[in-house]
C-alpha positions, 0 to 999 in steps of 0.5 A, a space after each residue: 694523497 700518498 707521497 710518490 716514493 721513488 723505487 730503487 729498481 727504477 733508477 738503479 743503473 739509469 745513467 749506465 749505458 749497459 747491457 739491458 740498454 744496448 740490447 734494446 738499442 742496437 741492431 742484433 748483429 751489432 750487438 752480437 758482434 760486441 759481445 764476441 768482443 767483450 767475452 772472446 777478446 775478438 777485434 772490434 771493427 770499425 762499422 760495428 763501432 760506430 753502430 755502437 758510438 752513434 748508440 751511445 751519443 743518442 742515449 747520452 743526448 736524451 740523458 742531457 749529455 752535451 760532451 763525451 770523455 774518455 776517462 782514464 787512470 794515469 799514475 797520479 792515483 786519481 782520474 783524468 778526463 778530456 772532454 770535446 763536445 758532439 757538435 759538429 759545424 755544417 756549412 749553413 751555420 747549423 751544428 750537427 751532433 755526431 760521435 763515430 766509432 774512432 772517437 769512441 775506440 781513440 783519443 788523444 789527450 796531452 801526455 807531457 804533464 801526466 807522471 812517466 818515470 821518464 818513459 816520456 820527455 816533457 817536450 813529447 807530449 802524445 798520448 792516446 786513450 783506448 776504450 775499455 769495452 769491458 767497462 760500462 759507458 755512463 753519464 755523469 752530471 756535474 752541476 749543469 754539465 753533462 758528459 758521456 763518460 768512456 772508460 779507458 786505458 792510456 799509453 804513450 806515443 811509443 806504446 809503454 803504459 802510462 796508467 793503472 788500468 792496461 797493466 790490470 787488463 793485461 793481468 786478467 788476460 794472463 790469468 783467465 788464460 793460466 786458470 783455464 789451461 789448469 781447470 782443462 788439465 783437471 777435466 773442466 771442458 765446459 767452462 770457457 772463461 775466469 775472471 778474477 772478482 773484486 769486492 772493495 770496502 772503502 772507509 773515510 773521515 767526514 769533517 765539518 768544512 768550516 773546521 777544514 777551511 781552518 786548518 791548512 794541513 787538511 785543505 793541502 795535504 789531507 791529514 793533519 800534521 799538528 793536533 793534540 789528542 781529544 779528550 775522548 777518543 775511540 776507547 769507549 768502543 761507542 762509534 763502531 756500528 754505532 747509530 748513524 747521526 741524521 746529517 751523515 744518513 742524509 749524506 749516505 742516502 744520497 751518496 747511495 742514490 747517485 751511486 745506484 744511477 752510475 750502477 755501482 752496488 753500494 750495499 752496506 754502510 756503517 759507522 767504523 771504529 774511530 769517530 767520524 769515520 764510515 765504511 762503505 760497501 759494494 758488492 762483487 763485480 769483474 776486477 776491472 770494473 770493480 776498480 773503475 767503481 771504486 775510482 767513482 765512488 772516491 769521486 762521489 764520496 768526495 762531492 756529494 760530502 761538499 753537497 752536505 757541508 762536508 769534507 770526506 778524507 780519504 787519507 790513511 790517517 788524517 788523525 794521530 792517534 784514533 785509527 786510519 782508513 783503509 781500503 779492504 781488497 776481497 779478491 776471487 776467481 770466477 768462470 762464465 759458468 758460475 763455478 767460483 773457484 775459491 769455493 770449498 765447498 761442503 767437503 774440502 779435502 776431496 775438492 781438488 779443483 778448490 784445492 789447487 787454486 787455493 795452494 796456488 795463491 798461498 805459494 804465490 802470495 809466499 814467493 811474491 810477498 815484497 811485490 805483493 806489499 809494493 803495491 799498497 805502499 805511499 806516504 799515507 799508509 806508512 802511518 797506518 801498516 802496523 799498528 795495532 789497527 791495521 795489518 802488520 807489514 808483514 804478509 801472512 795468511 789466515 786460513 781458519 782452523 779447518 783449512 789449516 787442518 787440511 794444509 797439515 794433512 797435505 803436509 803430512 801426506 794426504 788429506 782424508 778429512 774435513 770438519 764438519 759445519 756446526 750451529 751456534 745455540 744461543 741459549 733462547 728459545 725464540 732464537 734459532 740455532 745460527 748456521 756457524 762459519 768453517 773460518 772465524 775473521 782475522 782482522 789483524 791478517 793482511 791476507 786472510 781467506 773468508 769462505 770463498 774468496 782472499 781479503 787483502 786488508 792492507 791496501 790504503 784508503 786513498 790508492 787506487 786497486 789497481 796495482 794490488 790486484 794486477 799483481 795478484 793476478 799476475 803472481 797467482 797466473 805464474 803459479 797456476 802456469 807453473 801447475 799446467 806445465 806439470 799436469 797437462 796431459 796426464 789423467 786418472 791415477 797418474 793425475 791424482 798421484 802428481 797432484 797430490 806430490 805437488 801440493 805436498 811440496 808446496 805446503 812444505 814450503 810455504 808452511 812459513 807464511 800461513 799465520 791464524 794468530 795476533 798479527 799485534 803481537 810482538 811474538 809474531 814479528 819475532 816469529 816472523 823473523 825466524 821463518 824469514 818473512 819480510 817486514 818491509 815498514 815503510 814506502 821507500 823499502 818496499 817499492 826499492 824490491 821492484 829493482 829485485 830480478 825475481 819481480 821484474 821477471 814474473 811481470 815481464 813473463 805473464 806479460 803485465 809490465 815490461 822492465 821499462 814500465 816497472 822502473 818507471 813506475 819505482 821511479 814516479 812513486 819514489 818522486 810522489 812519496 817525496 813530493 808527498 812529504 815536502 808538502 806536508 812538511 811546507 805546510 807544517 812550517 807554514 802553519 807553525 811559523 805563521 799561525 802557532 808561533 805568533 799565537 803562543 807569542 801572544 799567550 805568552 805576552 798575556 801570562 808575562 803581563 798577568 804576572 806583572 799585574 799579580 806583583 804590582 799586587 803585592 801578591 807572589 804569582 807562583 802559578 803563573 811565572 810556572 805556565 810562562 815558563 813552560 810556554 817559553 820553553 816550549 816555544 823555543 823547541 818549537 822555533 829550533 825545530 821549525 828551523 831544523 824542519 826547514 834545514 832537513 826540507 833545504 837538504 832532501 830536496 836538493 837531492 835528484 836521484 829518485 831513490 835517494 830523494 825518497 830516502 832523503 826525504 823518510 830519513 830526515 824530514 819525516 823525523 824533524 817533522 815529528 819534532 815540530 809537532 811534540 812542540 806544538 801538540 804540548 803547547 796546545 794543551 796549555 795555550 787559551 783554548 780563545 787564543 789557539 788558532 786551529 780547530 781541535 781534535 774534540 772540534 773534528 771528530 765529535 762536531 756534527 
């Protein structure tokens, strides 16, 4: 008898209350009325919501839900969720299950001990959560509970945000409405909404959890603080889409599996370039979804790898020396009537509509870069933005030759031409002549354009994308404002001749950013340098700019953040990077005194004893007193570096302003930490592998 096979297309989306399922289950009106909502941004009254809530409580029972959650994205990066059960107690000792429309629409979780930057005092503890009717409703399973899961955004008592998702829904506002006054103003009159698009790339580490449950630093801090380099690394080139090892296809299956139930397009997975570590790939979805998918697939990544015996790491750089993670932003403007607007099309320099978006976001990118680069800055991926595996922290953008073509012509007074598309002919027969792309890839750009669509390679694997795309938005919304205020009400010659004198000044002045060469090279920061282009390397000066008018200005003007709400977020990411650091150099102290020192003591004490044994030999033990010197010095580094790790920890965290802290905490621990790990790294490398107490690099990377 023939095995059952599951079909993807009967589970895909199975745990998602979605489109097809409220069609089938509502009333036409309720449903009619929901769309309106969602599309049009009409109110959503209370009788259509509890139509919609005792919908949705009645599909989440028969999927095994006992509770519903509204789930939100405070600014700890991560998820939150309040649960409270459907049953509600009747007079004769029965329950009954029932959920309304204001549970649906409202909840209020505890406020108090989430991160404010002083928005909230501790003692003022209200918080309310509003439904995001944008974002699907789903199931989700976790062991034997079942929760019907409502995506929502957060807000204080006093209305300010307090979470990552409101500042993005009030950006896709700003530039929905900007993108239409522009495609209006250049005589688009059927399309009725933009959204921006979102597709994320997601890389991560797999580790075995017996080496983890050995090592503090991964269990506390994600990465590790202490470990000499592996004999092997990355340098064959072997691992990058190399064959997939049962155990981690086993693990992709069924992350795949349990992602298609939640309706999230997981599309291609592969090995990346550092052993041990993966990619994972979903396709396009509205940014706010988008974002809430990545949100999941972080989760999912993370529970399903303990399912296999596995760790995921989504730290940056959880290993010294083989490349970080990183978290690949592919951003795109779209309307409701399938016109992508980042499209060039077959012949760009006579496609005006794709010229102007694309001029939009190159002066937005340009005029905004410090803000831009804000956003994807932490402690974790301070260790990954420039070095030679990830993009430079300067933002520039790669266009590709044909567009940079069309650029100068602009530049230079008006575009006639664009180059054709050709084929590749590989020399074989049997192979057909392959159709070859207008731009090649630049994988050292941190903005680089990619057919029909910007990729932002700098975001960090570990952080939300949330912040690098409602800052996205909101820039690109500013200049497309700027455009309409210009051209609204002009036409034909009159149209064209302002047109084309705009995009010319704007490539005049932002020729400076456009950069398709090596980002590695050290040519190109000096480059950089001359054209004046910010190279903000580290977190505490880069999130310093949100202080900067210029960035408090166009948030407050698209209406995204409030002056308050920007300073309070400067605030809470100066606090977590310090917070970040502290833990990480706690736990290098802890492990250094409590695991490295008494181990290298004890290698020592075998090598003085071994040298005794060797004289009462009548024999000279050259080679070993050599080895006993080398650990004692060693060991006497590594004990005058803890001990200044621990002063420079005393030191910082004394501070209590949030800048200072931050700064405190880059200028002096992260240097004396440094130094506590050249001292141990080196007596790595020569302690008895039987004595040294943690698992290796070899251990980590290769061990499947």
């Amino acid at each position: 008898m023939s095995e059952c096979v599951e079909k993807v297309t009967d589970y895909f989306g199975e745990y998602v209350f979605s489109d097809a399922v409220m069609r089938e289950r509502l009333p036409k009106s309720v449903y009619k009325a929901f769309v309106k909502t969602t599309k049009n941004g009409e109110p959503l009254n209370l009788t259509i919501a509890d139509a919609l809530a005792n919908a949705m409580k009645d599909w989440a029972i028969e999927k095994g839900a006992t509770h519903f959650c509204h789930w939100f994205q405070p600014m700890t990066g991560t998820t939150a969720e309040k649960h409270d059960s459907f049953i509600n107690p009747t007079g004769d000792g029965t329950v009954l299950m029932e959920f309304s429309g204001k549970e649906l629409i409202q909840g209020e979780p505890d406020a108090s001990s989430f991160p404010s930057g002083g928005l909230r005092a501790t003692f003022e503890a209200r918080g309310y959560t509003a439904w995001d009717c944008t974002s699907p409703v789903f199931v989700k399973k976790d062991g034997n509970n079942t929760t019907l899961f409502i995506p929502c955004a957060f807000c204080s008592y006093t209305g300010e945000v307090l979470d990552k998702k409101t500042p993005l829904l009030r950006s896709m506002d700003s530039i929905g409405k900007q993108a239409l006054r522009v495609l209006r103003a250049l005589g688009n009159t059927t399309s009725k909404q933009v959204v921006a698009t979102l597709g994320a790339e997601q890389e991560y580490f797999l580790v075995d959890e017996k080496f983890v449950a050995a090592r503090l630093d991964l269990m506390l801090a994600g990465r590790t603080v202490f470990g000499a380099p592996a004999p092997k690394g990355q340098e064959m080139e072997d691992h990058y889409f190399g064959h997939l090892h049962e155990r981690v296809a086993s693990f992709m299956a069924d992350l795949n599996k349990q992602l298609w139930q939640l309706g999230v397009s997981a599309k291609t997975q592969h090995n990346e370039v550092a052993p041990a570590q993966y990619e994972l790939a979903p396709l396009f979805g509205t940014v706010n979804v988008a974002v809430d998918h990545n949100q999941l697939t972080m989760e999912m990544l993370r529970k399903i790898a303990d399912n296999h015996g596995f760790v995921c790491l989504l730290h940056e750089k959880p290993f010294a020396g083989v490349n970080g993670s990183g978290k690949h932003n592919n951003w795109s403007l779209s309307t409701d009537d399938g016109i992508n607007l980042l499209n060039p099309g077959d012949t760009p320099h006579d496609n005006m509509q794709f010229l102007v978006f694309l001029f939009a976001v190159i002066r937005a990118v340009d005029k905004y870069a410090e803000l831009l680069r804000s956003t994807v800055a932490c402690a974790g991926n301070d260790h990954r933005l420039g070095a030679n595996e990830a993009p430079p922290a300067i933002v520039s953008i790669f266009l590709g030759e044909q567009l940079t073509d069309i650029f100068e012509q602009i530049k230079n007074g008006g575009a006639s031409s664009s180059s054709a598309k050709s084929h590749l002919k590989l020399g074989v027969s049997t192979l057909p002549p392959l159709p070859k792309d207008y731009t090649d890839r630049n994988r050292t750009s941190p903005f680089a354009f990619t057919g029909n669509k910007f990729e932002f390679r700098m975001t960090g694997s570990s952080q939300s994308l949330s912040g690098a795309n409602f800052v996205l938005n909101a820039i690109v919304a500013d200049v497309l404002a700027e455009i309409a205020d210009k051209i609204e009400g002009l036409s034909g010659e009159k149209l064209t001749a302002k047109l084309q004198k705009l995009l010319n000044e704007y490539a005049i002045e932002h020729e400076r950013v456009l950069f398709n060469g090596n980002g590695y090279a050290e040519s190109w920061h000096k480059e950089a340098k001359k054209r004046g282009l910010p190279n903000l390397k580290n977190t505490v000066d880069s999130i310093s700019c949100l202080s900067d008018e210029k960035n408090i200005a166009v948030l407050e003007r698209q209406g995204v953040l409030s002056r308050a709400e920007l300073s309070a977020r400067q605030d809470i990411i100066f606090e977590q990077y310090a917070s970040t650091i502290n833990i990480e150099a706690l736990t290098a102290v802890n492990m250094a005194k409590r695991q490295i020192l008494p181990a290298c003591t004890m290698h020592a004490g075998d090598l003085a004893s071994s040298v005794s044994a060797v004289k009462a030999a009548g024999v000279e033990p050259t080679a070993q007193i050599k080895t006993l010197k080398k650990v004692n010095a060693l060991v006497a580094q590594l004990s005058d570096a803890i001990e200044a790790l621990e002063a420079a920890i005393a030191k910082s965290s004394s501070v209590s302003e949030a800048h200072h802290k931050a700064a405190a905490y880059r200028d002096n621990v992260v240097p004396a930490m440094a130094e506590v790990r050249v001292a141990a790294d080196a007596l790595e490398m020569i302690v008895d592998a039987d004595v040294w107490p943690l698992p290796t690099y070899a251990d980590m990377l290769f061990v499947r």
